[in-house]
ROTIMAR-847818 format. One record per atom (N, C-alpha, C): residue number from 0; y, x, z; residue in three letters; atom name. Coordinates in pm, 1 decimal. Each point is the difference from the previous one (the first is absolute). Layout:
REM ROTIMAR-847818
@k = NUM, c2 = Y, c1 = X, c3 = Z, r = ala, a = CA
...
//
This chain:
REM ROTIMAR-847818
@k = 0, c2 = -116.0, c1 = 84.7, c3 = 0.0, r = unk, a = N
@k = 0, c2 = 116.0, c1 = -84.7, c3 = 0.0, r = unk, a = CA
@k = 0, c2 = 122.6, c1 = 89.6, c3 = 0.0, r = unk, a = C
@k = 1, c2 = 66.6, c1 = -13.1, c3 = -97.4, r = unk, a = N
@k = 1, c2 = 153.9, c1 = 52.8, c3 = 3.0, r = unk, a = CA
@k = 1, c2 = 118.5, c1 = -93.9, c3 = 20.5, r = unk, a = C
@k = 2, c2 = 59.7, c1 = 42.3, c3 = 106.1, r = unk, a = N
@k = 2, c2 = 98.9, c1 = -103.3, c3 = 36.1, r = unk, a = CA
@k = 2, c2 = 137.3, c1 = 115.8, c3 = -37.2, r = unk, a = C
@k = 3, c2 = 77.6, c1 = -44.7, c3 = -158.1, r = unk, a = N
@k = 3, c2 = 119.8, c1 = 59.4, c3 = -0.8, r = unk, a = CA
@k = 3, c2 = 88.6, c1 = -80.3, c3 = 18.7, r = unk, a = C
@k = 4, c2 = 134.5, c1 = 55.9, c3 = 74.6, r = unk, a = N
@k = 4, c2 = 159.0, c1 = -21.8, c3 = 19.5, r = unk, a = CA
@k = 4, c2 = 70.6, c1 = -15.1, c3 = -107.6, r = unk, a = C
@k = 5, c2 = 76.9, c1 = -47.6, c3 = -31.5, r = unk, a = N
@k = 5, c2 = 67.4, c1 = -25.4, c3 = -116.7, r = unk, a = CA
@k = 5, c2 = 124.0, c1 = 135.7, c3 = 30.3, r = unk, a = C
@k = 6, c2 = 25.7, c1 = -7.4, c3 = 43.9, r = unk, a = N
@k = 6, c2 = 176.6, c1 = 85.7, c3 = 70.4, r = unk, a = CA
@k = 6, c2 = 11.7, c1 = -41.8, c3 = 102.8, r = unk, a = C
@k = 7, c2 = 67.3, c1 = -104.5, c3 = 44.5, r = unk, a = N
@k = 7, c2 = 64.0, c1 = -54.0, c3 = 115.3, r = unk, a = CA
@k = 7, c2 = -45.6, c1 = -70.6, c3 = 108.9, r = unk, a = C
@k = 8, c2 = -152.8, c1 = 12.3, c3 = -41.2, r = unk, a = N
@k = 8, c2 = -78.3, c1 = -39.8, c3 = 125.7, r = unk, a = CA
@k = 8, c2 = -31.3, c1 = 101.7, c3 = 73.6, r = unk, a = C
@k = 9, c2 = 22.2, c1 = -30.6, c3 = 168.5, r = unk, a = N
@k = 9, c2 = 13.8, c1 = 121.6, c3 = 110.3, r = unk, a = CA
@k = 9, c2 = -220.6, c1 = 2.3, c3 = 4.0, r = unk, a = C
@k = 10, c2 = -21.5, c1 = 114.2, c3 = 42.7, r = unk, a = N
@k = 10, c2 = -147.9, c1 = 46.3, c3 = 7.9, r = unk, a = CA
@k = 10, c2 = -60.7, c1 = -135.1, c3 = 108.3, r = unk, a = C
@k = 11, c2 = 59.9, c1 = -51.6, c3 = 99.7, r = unk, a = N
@k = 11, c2 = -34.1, c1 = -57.5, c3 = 113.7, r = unk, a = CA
@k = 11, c2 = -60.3, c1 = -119.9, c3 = -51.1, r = unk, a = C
@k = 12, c2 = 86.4, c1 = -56.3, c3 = -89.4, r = unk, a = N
@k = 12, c2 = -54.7, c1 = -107.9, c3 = -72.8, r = unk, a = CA
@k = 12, c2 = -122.9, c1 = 12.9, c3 = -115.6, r = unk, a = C
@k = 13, c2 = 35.1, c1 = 145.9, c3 = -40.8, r = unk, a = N
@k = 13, c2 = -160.0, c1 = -6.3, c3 = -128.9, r = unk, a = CA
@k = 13, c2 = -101.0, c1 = -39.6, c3 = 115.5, r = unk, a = C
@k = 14, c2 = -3.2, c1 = 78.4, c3 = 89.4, r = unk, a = N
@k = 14, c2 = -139.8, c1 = 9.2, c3 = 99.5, r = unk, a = CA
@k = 14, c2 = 6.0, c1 = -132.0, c3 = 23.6, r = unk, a = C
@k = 15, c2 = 82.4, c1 = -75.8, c3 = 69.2, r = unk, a = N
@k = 15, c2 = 6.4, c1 = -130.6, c3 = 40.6, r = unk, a = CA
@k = 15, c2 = -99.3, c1 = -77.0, c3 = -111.3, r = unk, a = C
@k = 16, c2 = 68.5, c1 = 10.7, c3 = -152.0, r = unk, a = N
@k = 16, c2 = -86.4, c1 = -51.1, c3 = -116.9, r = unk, a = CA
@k = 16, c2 = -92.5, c1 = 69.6, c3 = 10.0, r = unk, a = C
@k = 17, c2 = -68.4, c1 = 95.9, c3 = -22.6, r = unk, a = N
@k = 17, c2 = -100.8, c1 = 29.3, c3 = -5.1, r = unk, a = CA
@k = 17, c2 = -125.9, c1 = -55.5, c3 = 92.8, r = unk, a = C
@k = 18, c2 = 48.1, c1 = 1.6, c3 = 128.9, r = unk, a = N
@k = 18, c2 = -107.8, c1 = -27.6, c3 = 80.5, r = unk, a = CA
@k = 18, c2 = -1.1, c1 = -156.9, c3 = 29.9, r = unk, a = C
@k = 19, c2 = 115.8, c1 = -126.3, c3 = -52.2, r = unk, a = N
@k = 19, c2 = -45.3, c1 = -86.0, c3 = -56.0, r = unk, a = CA
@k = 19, c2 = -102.7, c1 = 3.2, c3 = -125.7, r = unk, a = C
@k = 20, c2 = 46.6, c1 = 35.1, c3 = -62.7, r = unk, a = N
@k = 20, c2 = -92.5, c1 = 15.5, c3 = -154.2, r = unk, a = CA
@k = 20, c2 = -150.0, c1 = 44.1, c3 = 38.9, r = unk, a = C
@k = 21, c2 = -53.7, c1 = 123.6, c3 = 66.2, r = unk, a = N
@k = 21, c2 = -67.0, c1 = 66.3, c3 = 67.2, r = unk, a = CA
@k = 21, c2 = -84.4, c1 = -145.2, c3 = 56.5, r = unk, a = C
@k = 22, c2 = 53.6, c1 = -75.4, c3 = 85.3, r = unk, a = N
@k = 22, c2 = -67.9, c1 = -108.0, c3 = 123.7, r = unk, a = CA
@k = 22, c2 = -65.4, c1 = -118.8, c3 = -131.9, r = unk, a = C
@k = 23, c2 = 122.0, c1 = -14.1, c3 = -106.7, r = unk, a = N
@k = 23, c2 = -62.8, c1 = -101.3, c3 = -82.0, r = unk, a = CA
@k = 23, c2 = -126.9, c1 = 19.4, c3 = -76.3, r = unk, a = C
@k = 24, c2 = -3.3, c1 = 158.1, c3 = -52.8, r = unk, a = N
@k = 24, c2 = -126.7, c1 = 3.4, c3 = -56.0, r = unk, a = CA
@k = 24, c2 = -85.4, c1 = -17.8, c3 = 74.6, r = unk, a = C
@k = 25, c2 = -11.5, c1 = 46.6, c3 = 142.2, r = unk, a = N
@k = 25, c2 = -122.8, c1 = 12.4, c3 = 78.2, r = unk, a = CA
@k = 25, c2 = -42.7, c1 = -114.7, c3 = 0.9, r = unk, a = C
@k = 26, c2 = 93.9, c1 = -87.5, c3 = 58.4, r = unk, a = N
@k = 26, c2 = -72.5, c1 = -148.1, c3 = -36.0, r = unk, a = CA
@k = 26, c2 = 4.3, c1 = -55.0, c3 = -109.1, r = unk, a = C
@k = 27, c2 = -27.6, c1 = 63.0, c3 = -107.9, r = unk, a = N
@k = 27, c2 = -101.2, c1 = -32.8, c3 = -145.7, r = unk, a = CA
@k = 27, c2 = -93.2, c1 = 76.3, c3 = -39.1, r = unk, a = C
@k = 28, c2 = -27.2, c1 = 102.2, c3 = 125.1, r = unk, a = N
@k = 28, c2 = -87.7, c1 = 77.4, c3 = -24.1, r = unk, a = CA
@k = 28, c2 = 26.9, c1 = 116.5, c3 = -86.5, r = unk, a = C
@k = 29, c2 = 72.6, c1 = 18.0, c3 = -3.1, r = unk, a = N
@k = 29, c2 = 61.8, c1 = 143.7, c3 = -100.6, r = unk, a = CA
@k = 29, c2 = 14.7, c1 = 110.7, c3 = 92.3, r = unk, a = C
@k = 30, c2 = -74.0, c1 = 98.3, c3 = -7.9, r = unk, a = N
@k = 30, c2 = -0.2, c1 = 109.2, c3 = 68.7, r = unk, a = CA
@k = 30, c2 = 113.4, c1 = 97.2, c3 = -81.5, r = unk, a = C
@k = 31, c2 = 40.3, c1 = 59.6, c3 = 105.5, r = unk, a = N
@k = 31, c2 = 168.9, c1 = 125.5, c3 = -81.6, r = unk, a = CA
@k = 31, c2 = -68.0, c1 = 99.5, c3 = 75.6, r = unk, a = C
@k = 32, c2 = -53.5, c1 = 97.0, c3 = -166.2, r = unk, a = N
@k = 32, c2 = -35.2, c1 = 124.0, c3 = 78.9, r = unk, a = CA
@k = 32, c2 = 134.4, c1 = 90.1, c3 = 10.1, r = unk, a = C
@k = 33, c2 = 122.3, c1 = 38.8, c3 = -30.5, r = unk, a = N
@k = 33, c2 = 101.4, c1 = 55.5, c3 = 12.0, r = unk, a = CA
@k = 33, c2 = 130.6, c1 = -90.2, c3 = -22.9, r = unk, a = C
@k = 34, c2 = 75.5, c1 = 27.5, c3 = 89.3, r = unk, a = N
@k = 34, c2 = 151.8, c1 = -45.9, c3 = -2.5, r = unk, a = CA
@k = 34, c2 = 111.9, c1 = 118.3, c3 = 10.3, r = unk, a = C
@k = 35, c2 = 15.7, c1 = -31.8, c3 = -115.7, r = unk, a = N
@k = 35, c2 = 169.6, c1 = 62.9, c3 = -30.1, r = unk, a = CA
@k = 35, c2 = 110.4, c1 = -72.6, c3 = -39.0, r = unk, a = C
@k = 36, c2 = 113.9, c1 = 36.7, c3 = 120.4, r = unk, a = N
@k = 36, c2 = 121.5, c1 = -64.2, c3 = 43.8, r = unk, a = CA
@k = 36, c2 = 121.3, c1 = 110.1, c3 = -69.1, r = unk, a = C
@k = 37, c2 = 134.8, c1 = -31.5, c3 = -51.2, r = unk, a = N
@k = 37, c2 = 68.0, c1 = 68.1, c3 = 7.7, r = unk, a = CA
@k = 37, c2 = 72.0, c1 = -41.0, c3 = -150.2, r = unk, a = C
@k = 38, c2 = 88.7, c1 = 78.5, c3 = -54.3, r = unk, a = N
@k = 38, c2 = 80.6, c1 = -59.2, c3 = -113.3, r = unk, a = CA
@k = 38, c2 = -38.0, c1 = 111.5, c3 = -96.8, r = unk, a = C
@k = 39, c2 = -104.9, c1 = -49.7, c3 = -88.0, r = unk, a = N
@k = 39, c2 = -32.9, c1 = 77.9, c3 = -113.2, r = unk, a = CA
@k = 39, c2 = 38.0, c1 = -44.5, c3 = -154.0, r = unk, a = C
@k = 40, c2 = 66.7, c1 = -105.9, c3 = -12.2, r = unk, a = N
@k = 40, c2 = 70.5, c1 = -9.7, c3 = -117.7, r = unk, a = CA
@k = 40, c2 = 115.6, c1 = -110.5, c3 = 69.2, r = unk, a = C
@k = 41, c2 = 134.0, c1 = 44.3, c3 = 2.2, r = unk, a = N
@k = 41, c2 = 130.9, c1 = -59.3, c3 = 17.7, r = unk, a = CA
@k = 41, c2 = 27.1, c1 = -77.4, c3 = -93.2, r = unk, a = C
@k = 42, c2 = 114.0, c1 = -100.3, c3 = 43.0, r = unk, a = N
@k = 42, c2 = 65.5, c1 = -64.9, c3 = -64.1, r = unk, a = CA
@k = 42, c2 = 156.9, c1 = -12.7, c3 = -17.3, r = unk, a = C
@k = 43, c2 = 64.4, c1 = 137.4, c3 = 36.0, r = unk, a = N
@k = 43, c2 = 144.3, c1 = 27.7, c3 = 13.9, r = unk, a = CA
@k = 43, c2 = 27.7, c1 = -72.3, c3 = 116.5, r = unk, a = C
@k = 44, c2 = -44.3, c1 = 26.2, c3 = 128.9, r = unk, a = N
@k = 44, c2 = 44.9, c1 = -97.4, c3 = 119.9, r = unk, a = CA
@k = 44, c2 = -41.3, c1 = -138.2, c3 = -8.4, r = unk, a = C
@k = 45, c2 = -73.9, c1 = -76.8, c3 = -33.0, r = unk, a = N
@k = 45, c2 = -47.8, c1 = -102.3, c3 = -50.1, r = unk, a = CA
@k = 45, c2 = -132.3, c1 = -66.0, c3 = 93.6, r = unk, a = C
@k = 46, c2 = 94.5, c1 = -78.4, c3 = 74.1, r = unk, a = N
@k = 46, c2 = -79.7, c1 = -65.3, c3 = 142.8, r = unk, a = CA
@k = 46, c2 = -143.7, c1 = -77.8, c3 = -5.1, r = unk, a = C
@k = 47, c2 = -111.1, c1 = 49.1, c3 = 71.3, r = unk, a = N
@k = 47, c2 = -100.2, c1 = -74.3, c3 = -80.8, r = unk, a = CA
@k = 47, c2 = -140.8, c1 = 81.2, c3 = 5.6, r = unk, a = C
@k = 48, c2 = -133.0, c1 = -8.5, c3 = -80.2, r = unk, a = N
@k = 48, c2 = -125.6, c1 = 101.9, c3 = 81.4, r = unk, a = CA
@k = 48, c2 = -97.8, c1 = -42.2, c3 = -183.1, r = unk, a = C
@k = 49, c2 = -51.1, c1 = 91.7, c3 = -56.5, r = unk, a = N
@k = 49, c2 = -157.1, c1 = -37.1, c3 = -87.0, r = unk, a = CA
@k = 49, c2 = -62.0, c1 = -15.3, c3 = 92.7, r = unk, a = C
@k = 50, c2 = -122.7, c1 = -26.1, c3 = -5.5, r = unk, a = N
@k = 50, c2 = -147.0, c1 = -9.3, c3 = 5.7, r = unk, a = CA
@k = 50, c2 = -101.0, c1 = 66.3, c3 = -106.1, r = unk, a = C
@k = 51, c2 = -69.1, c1 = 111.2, c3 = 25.8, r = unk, a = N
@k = 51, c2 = -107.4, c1 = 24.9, c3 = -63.5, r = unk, a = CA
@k = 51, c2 = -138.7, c1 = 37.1, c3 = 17.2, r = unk, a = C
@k = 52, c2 = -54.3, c1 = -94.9, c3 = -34.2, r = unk, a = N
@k = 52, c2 = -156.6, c1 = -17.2, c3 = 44.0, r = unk, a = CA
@k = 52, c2 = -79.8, c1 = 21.8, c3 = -120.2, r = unk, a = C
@k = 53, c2 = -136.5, c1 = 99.5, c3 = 57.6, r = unk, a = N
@k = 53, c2 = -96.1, c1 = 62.0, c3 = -156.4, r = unk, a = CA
@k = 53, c2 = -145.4, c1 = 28.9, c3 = 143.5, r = unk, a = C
@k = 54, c2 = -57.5, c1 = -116.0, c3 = -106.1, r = unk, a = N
@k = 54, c2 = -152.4, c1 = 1.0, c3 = 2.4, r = unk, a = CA
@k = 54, c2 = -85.8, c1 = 160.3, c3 = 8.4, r = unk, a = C
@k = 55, c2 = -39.6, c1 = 34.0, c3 = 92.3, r = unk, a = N
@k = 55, c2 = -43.5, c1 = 148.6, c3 = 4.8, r = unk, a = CA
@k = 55, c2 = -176.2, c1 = -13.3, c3 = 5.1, r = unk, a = C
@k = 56, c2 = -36.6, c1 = 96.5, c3 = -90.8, r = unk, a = N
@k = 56, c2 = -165.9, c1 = 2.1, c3 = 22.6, r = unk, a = CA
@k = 56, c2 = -30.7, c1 = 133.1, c3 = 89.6, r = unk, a = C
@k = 57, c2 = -91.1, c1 = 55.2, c3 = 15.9, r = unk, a = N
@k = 57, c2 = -33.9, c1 = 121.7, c3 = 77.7, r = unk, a = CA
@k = 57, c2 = 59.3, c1 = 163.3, c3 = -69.9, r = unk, a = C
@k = 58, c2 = -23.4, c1 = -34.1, c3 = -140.4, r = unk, a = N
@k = 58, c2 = 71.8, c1 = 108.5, c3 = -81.8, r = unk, a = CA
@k = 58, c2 = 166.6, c1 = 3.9, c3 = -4.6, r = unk, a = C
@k = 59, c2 = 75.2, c1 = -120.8, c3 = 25.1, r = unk, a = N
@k = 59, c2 = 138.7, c1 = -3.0, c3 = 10.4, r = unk, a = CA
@k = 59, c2 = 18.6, c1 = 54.1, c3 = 136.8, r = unk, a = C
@k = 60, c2 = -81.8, c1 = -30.4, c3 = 96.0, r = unk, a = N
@k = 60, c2 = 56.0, c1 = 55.9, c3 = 182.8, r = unk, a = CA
@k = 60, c2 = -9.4, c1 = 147.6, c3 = -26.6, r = unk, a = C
@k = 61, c2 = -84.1, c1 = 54.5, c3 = -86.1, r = unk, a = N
@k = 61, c2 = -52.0, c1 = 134.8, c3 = 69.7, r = unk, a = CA
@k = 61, c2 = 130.4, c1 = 77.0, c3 = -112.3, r = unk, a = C
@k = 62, c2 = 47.9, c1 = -68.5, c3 = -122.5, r = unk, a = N
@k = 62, c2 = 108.1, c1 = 51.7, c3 = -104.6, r = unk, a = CA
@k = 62, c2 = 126.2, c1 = 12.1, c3 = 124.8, r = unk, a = C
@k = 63, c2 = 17.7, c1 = -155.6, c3 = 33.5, r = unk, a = N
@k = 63, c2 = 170.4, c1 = -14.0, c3 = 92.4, r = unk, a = CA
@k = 63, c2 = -31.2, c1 = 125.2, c3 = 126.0, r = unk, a = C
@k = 64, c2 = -113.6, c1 = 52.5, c3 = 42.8, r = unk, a = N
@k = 64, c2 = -6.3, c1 = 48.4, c3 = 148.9, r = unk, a = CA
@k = 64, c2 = 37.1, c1 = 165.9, c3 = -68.2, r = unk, a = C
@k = 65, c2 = -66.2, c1 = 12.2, c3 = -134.7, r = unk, a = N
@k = 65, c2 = 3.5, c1 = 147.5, c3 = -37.0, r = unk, a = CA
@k = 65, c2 = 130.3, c1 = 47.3, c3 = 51.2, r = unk, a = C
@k = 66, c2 = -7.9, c1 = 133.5, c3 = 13.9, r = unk, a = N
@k = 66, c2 = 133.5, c1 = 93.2, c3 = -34.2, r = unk, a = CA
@k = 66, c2 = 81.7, c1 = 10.0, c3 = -87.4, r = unk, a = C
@k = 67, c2 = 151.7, c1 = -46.6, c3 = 10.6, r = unk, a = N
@k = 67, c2 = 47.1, c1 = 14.8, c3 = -167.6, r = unk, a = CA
@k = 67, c2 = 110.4, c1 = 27.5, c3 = 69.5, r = unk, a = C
@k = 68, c2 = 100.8, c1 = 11.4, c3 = -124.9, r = unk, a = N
@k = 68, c2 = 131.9, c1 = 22.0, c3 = 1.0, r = unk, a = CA
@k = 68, c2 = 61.7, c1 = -64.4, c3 = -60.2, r = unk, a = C
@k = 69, c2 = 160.2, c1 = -58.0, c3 = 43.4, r = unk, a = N
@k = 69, c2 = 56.5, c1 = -105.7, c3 = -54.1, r = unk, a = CA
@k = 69, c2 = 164.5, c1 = -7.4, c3 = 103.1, r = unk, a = C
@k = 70, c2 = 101.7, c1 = 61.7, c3 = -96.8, r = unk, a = N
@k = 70, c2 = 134.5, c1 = 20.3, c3 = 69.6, r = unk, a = CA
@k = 70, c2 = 45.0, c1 = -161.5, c3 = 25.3, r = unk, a = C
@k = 71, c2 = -81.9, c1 = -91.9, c3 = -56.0, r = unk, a = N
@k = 71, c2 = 73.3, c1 = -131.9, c3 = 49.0, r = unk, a = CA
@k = 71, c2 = -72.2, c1 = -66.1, c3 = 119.0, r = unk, a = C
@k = 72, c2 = -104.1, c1 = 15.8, c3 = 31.6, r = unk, a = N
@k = 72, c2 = -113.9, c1 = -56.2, c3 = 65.8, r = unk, a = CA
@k = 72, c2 = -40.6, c1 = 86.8, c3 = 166.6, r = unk, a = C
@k = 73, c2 = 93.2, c1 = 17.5, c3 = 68.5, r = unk, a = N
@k = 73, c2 = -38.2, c1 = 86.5, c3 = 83.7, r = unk, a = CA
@k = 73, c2 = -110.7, c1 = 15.3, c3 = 114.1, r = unk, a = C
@k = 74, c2 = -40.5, c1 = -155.2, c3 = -48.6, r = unk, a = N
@k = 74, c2 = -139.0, c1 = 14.3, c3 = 94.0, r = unk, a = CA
@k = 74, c2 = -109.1, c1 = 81.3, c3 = -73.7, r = unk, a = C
@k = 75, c2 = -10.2, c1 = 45.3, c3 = -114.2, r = unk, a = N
@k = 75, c2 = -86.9, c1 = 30.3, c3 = -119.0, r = unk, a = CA
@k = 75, c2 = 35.1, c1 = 170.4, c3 = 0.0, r = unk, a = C
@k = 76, c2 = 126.1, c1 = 28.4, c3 = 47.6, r = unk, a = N
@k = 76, c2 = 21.0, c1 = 148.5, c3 = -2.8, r = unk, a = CA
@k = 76, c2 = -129.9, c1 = 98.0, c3 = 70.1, r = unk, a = C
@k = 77, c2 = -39.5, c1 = 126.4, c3 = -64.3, r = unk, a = N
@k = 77, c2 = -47.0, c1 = 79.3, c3 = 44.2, r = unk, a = CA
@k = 77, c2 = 55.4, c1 = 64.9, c3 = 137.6, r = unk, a = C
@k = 78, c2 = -149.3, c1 = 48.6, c3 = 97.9, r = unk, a = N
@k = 78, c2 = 81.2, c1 = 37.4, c3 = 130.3, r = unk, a = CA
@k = 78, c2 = 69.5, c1 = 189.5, c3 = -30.0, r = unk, a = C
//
């Protein structure tokens, strides 16, 4: 689950959304193997949150967990 900020939404509130969003799947049974919070594509200050959700099989967990590098993505940065 990727929960992005548009611009002008403060972090307190992604999480807020998120862990609504987070509570709704559970009760549909949707398991979230990773959550990422934070503003990865802006909207020039532009108040407001995406949602992005992707179906993962066992070969997608073990791709997202690899080691990579990525100047936009800083959970993904090498240590």
């Amino acid at each position: 689950m990727l929960m992005n900020g548009l611009g002008a939404t403060p972090p307190e509130e992604l999480f807020i959304l998120s862990n609504r969003v987070h509570d709704i799947l559970k009760a549909h049974g949707i398991k979230v193997y990773k959550t990422f919070v934070g503003e990865y594509a802006t909207s020039m200050e532009m108040a407001g949150a995406s949602l992005s959700l992707l179906r993962l099989d066992d070969e997608f967990k073990k791709l997202l967990d690899a080691p990579a590098f990525s100047p936009f993505l800083p959970q993904w940065r090498k240590s």
